[in-house]
C-alpha positions as CSV (number, residue, x, y, z in Angstrom):
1,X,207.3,-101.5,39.6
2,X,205.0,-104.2,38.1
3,X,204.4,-104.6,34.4
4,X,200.6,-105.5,33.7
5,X,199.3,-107.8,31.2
6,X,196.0,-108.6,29.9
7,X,194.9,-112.3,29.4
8,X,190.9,-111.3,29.4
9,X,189.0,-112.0,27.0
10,X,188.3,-108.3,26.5
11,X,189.9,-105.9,26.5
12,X,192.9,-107.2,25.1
13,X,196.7,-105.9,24.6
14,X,196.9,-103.5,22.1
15,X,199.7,-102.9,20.0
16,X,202.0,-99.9,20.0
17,X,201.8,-98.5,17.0
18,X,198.1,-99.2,17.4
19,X,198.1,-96.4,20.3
20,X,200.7,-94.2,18.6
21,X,198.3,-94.1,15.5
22,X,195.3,-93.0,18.2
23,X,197.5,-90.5,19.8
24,X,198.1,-88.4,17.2
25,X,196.2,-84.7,16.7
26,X,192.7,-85.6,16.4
27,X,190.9,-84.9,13.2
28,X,187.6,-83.5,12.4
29,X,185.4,-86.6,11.3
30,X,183.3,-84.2,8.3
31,X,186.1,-83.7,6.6
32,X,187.9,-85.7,3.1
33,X,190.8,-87.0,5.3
34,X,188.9,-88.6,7.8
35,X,186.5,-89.6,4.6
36,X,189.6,-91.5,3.0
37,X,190.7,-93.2,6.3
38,X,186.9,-94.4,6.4
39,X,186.7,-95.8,2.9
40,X,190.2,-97.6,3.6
41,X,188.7,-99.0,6.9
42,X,185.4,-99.9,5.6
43,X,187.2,-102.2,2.9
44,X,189.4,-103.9,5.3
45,X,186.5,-104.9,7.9
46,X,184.8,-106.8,4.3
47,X,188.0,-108.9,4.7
48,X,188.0,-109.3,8.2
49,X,184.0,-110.6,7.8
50,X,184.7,-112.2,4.7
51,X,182.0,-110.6,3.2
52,X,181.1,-108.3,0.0
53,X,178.2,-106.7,2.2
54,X,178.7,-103.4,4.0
55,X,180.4,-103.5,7.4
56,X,178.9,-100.9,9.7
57,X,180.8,-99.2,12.8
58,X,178.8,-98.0,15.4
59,X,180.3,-95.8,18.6
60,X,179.4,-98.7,21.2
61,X,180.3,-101.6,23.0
62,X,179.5,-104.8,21.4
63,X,176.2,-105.4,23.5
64,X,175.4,-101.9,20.9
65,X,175.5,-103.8,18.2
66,X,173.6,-106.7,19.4
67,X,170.8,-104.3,20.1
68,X,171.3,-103.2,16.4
69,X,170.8,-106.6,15.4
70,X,167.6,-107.2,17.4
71,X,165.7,-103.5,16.4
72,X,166.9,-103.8,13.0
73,X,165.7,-107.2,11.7
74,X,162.9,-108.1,13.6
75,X,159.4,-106.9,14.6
76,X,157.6,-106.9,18.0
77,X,155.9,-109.9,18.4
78,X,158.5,-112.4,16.4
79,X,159.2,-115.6,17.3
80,X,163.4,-116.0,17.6
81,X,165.4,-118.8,18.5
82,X,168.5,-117.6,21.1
83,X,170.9,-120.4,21.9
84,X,171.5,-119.7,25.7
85,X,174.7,-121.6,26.6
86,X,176.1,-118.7,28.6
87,X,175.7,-115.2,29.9
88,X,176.2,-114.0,26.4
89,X,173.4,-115.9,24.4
90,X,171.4,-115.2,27.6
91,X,172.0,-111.4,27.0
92,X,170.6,-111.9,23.4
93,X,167.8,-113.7,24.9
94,X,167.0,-110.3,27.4
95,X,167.5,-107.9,24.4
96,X,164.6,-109.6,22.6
97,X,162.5,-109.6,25.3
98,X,162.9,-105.8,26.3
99,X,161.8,-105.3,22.5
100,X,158.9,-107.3,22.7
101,X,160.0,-110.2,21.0
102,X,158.8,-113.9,21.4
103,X,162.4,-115.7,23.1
104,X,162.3,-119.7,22.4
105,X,165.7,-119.9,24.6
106,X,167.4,-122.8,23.8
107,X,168.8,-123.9,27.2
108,X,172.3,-126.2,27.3
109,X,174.3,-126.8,29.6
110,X,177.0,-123.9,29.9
111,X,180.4,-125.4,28.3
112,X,178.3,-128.2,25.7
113,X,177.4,-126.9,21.9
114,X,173.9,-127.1,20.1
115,X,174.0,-129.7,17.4
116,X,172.8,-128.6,13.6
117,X,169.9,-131.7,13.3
118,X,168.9,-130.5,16.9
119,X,168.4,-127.1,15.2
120,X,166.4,-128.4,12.3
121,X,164.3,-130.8,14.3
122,X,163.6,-127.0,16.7
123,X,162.5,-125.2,13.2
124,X,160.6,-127.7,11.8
125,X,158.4,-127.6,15.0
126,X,158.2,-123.9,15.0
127,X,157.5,-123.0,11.7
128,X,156.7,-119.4,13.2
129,X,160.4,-119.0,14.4
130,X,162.0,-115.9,12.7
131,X,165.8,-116.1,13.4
132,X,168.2,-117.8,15.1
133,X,170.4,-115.8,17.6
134,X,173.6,-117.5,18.5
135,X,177.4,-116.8,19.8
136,X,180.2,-117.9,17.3
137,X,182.2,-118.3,21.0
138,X,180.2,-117.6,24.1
139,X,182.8,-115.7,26.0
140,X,182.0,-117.1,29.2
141,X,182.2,-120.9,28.6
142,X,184.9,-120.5,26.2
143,X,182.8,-122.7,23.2
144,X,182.8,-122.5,20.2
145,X,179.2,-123.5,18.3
146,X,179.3,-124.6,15.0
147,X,178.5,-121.7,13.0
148,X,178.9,-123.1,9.3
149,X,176.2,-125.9,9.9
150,X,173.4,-123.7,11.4
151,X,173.7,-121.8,8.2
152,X,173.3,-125.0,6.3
153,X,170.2,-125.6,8.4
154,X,168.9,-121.8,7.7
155,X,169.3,-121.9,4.4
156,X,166.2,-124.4,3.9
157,X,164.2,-122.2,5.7
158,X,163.1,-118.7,3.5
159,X,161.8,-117.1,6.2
160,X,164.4,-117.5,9.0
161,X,167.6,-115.8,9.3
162,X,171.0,-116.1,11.2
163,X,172.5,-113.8,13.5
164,X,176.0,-114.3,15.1
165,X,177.5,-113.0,18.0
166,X,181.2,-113.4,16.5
167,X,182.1,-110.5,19.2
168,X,184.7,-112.4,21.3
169,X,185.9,-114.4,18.6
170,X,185.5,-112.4,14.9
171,X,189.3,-112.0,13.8
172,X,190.8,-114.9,15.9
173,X,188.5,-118.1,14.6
174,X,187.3,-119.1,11.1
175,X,184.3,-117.3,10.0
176,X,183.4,-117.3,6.6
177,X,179.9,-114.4,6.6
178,X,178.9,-115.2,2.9
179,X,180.3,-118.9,2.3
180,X,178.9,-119.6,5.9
181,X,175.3,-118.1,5.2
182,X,175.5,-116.0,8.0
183,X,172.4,-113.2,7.9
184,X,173.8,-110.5,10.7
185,X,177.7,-110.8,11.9
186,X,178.4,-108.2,14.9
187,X,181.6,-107.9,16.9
188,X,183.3,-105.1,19.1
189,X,186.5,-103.5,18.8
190,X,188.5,-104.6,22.2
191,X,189.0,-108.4,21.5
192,X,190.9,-109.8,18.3
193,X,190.7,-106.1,16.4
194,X,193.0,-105.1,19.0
195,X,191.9,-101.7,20.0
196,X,190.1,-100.4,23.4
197,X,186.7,-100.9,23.5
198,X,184.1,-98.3,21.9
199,X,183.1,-99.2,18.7
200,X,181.1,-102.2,17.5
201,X,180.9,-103.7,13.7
202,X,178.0,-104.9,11.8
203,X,176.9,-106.2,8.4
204,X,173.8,-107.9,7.2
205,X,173.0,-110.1,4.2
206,X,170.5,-109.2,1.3
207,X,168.2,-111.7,3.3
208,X,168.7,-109.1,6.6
209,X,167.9,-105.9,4.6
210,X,164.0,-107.3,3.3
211,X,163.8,-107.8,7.1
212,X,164.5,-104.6,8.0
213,X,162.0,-102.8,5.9
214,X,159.0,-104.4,7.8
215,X,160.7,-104.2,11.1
216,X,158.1,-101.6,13.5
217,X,160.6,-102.2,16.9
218,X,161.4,-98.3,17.6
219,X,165.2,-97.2,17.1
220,X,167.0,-93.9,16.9
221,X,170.6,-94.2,17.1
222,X,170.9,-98.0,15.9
223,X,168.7,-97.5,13.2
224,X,170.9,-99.0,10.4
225,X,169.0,-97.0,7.6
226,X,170.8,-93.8,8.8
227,X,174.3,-95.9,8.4
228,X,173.3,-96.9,5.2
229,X,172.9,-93.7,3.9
230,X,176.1,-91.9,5.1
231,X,178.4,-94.8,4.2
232,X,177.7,-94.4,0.7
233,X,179.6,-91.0,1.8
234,X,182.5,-92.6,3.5
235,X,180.6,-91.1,6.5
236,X,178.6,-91.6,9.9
237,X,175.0,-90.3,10.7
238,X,177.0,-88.9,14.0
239,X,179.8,-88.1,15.4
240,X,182.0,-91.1,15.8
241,X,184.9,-91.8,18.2
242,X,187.7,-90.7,15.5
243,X,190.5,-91.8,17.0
244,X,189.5,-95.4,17.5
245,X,189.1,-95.1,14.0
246,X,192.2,-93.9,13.5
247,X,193.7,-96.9,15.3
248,X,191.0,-99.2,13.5
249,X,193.4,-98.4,10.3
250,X,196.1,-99.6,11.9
251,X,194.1,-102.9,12.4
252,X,192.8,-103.9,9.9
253,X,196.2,-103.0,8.0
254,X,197.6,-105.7,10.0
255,X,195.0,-108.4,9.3
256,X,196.0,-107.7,5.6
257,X,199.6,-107.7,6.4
258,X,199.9,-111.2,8.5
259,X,197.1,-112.2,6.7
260,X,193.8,-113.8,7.8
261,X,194.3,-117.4,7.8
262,X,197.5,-117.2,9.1
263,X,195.8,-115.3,12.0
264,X,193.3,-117.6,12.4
265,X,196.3,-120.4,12.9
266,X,198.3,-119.0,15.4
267,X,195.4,-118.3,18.0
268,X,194.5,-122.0,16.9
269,X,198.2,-123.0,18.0
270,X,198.4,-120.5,21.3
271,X,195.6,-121.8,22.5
272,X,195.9,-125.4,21.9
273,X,199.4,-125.2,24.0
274,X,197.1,-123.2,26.9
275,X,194.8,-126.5,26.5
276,X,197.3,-128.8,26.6
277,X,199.6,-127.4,29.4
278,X,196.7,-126.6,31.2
279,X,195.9,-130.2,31.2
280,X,199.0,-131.5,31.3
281,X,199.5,-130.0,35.1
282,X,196.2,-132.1,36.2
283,X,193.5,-129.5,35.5
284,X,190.2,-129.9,34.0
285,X,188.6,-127.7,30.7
286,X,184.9,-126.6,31.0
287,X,184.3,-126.7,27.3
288,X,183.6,-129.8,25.1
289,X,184.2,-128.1,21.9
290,X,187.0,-125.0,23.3
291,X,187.1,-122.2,21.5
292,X,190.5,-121.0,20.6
293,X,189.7,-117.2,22.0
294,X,189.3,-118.2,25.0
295,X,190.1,-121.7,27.1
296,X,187.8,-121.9,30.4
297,X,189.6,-123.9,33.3
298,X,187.7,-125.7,35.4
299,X,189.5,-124.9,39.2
300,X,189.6,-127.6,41.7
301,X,187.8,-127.9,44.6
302,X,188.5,-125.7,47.5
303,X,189.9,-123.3,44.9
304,X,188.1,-119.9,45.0
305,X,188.5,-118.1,41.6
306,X,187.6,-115.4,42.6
307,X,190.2,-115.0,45.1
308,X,192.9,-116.4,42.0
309,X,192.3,-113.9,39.9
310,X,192.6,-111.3,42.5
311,X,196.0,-113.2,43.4
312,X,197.0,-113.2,39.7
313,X,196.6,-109.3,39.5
314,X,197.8,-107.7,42.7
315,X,200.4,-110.0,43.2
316,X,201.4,-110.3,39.6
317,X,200.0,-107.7,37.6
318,X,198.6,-110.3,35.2
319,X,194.8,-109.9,34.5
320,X,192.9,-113.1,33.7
321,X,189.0,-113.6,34.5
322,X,186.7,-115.1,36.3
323,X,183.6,-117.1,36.1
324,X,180.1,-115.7,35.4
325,X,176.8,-116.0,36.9
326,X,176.6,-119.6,38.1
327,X,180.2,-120.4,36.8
328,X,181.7,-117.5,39.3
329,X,184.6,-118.9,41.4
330,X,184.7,-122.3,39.5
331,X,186.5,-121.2,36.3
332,X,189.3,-118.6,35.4
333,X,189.3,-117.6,31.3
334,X,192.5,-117.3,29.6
335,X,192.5,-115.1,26.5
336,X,194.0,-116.1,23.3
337,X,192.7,-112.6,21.9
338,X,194.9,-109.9,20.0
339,X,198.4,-108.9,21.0
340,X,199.8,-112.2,22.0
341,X,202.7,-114.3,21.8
342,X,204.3,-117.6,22.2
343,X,205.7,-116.4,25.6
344,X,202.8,-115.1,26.3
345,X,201.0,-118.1,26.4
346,X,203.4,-119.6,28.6
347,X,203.5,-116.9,31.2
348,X,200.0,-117.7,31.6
349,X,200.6,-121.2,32.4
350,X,203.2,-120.9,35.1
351,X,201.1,-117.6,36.5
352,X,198.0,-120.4,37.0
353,X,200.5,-122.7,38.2
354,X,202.4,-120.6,40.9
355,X,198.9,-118.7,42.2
356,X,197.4,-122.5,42.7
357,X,200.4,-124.0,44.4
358,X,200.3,-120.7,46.7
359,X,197.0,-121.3,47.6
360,X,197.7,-124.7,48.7
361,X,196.8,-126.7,45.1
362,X,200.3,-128.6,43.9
363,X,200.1,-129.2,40.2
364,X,202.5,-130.3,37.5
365,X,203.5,-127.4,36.5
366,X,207.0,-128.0,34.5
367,X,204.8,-130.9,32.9
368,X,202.7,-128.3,31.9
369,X,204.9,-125.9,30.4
370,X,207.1,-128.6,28.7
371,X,203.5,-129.4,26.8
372,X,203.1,-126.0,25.9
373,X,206.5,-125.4,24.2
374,X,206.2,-128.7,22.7
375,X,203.5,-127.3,20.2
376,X,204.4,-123.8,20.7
377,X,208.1,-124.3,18.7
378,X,207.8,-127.7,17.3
């Protein structure tokens, strides 16, 4: 008998109570009960996004909800900005373009961040751009892009607005929607909110909404208009997953109980013990500014990843993942994400350690863990 855990970056662990909540008798969702769990929920995702704007919940993943973003605010033929660092700000990039937008990809190299004057020296020579699309943490790389200073940027600019990809990261990292300036915040349900994956979260600012009157891209489902209208019911346009609302409860009870900032620190510790103790037993990070959601580990050479993170779960049970695209079998992710623990973290680290050594790589791995518990119980 093996016991599994799960160190991806989605889905995450998710908390007992969590799935007792989801497993009790379902509910009808057109009924007051499930209209009162709704109202609570709604109130608590605010918090979570730090914002006095609506928080929508749509029944997708959170590529759903990036689509919502895209058909909601702009118009065919606009001009946007899509910071492609990764396969996530590349999938932005591919939404736009299915919808007829005009994609200005910003290209850097996967694992470096896109400075705020290089962003104001792009919209000053695009005066047509529209928006600027961009992760909070690009899931594959594990970086994190400075959020607060693009809205800084945006804010000079009337006709330009900000949407975030906070999907891998929205819970676990700083992110401040309305102090930040932040136009359109999206995220999905299976990374720091703790639940399995099918529904996706979205808000827009007062900036957002005048887009989305003029907006002629063609949408049914994602059309936020219809969410608009029913939440002023404590209700959806259609049927929505109810028990992952149910759980969502649960959640966002949690963030209330521990507390947001105090969240937001102890992902910040966890994953600065990963860093260190990762780097302590003579391995490289891919990131220059690492995200505490995630930490990307470079693997050394003659390493295959992809063969690690097979080793890691058949021999193990321990689920971590690989790298994407052009970073596949040179990186392995490590999630900070949800359900985790101080011993957590440190299974991680000797899991990386043992799966290298057996596959021929020695490391320092009692280096590495006396790192990690240096900073994890200091």
């Amino acid at each position: 008998m093996k016991k599994k855990r799960l160190f991806t970056p989605g889905p995450t662990s998710v908390p007992e109570e969590i799935l007792l909540e989801m497993a009790k008798p379902i509910m009808h969702h057109r009924t007051d009960e499930f209209r009162a769990i709704v109202k609570e929920v709604s109130n608590g995702l605010k918090y979570i996004f730090q914002t006095e704007n609506n928080v929508f919940i749509i029944g997708s993943s959170g590529t759903g909800a990036m689509e919502t973003a895209i058909t909601n605010v702009f118009s065919k033929g606009n001009k946007i900005a899509v910071v492609c660092g990764g396969k996530f700000g590349e999938r932005f990039a591919e939404i736009g373009s299915v919808y007829g937008l005009e994609i200005l990809p910003v290209e850097i190299e996967w694992g470096k961040t896109f400075k705020a004057e290089e962003l104001e020296k792009l919209l000053q020579e695009n005066p047509d751009i529209k928006g600027l699309c961009t992760p909070l943490c690009e899931t594959s790389t594990g970086t994190t892009f400075d959020v607060e200073s693009y809205g800084k940027v945006i804010s000079k600019f009337q006709d330009v607005i900000l949407v975030v990809d906070g999907v891998s990261s929205l819970g676990a990292i700083p992110c401040y929607m309305d102090r930040w300036g932040i136009d359109v915040l999206l995220t999905g349900s299976q990374k720091a909110l703790m639940l399995p994956p099918g529904l996706s979260f979205i808000s827009l600012s007062k900036k957002a909404w005048e887009k989305t009157e003029n907006s002629d891209i063609p949408k049914y489902y994602f059309d936020l208009k219809k969410y608009k209208k029913a939440i002023e019911k404590d209700d959806f346009p259609f049927t929505i997953p109810v028990s992952l609302v149910i759980g969502l409860k649960r959640s966002v009870d949690m963030f209330r109980e521990y507390g947001l900032e105090n969240i937001w620190s102890l992902h910040s510790k966890r994953a600065e013990a990963t860093r260190k103790g990762i780097e302590e037993m003579g391995l490289e990070l891919l990131s220059e500014k690492p995200s505490d959601a995630v930490t990307a580990i470079k693997l050394p050479e003659g390493i295959d990843g992809e063969k690690l993170v097979k080793n890691l779960r058949t021999q193990y049970g321990i689920s971590m993942a690989g790298g994407q695209d052009k970073l596949k079998g040179k990186i392995i992710r490590i999630s900070h994400l949800g359900y985790m623990d101080e011993f957590d973290v440190l299974t991680a680290i000797i899991a990386v350690g043992i799966c290298l050594e057996q596959m021929g790589y020695k490391c320092n791995l009692e280096d590495g863990i006396k790192e990690a518990k240096k900073i994890l119980f200091s």
